[in-house]
C-alpha positions in Angstrom: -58.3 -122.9 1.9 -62.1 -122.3 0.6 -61.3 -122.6 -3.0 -59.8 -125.8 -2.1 -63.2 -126.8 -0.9 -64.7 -126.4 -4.2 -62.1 -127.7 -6.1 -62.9 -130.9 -4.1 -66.5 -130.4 -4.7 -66.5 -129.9 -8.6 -63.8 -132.7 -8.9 -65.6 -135.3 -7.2 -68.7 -134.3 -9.0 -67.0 -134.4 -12.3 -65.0 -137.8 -11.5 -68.3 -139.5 -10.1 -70.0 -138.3 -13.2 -67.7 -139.6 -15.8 -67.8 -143.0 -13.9 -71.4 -143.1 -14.4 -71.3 -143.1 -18.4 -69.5 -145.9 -18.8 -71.9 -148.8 -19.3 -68.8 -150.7 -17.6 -68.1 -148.6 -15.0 -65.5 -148.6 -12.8 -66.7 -148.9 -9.4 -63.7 -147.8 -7.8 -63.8 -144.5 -9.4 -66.9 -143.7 -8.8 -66.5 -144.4 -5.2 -63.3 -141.9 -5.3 -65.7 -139.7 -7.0 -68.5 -139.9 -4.3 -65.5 -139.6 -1.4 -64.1 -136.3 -2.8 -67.7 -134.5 -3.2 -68.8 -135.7 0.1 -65.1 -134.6 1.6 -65.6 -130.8 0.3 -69.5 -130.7 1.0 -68.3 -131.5 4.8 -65.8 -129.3 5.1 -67.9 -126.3 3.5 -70.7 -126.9 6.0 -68.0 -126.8 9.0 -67.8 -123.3 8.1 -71.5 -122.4 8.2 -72.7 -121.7 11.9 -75.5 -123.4 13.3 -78.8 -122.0 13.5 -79.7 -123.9 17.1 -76.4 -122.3 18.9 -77.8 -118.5 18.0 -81.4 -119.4 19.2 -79.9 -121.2 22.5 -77.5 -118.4 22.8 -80.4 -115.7 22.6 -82.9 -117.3 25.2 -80.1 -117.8 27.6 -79.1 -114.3 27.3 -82.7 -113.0 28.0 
């Protein structure tokens, strides 16, 4: 499920990319683009634990 992640996150980079060198771009795809990047940069930083739960965890435990 993680490679799918990136796939997301170099397709929508590549498809938002492409849109942009068009002098008459298609706005549609770029938005498409935009969605898919932002889609796999959200579900990669699910993954990542948070910094504030360890430091809350920590002083409770003390």
């Amino acid at each position: 499920m993680k490679y799918l992640n990136y796939v997301l996150i170099i397709i929508g980079a590549f498809v938002a990319m492409y849109a942009k060198v068009d002098a008459n771009q298609n706005q549609y795809i770029l938005i498409g683009g935009i969605v898919l990047l932002m889609i796999g940069i959200y579900r990669v930083s699910k993954t990542i634990p948070s910094r504030n739960n360890d430091d809350i965890n920590n002083s409770e435990e003390q």
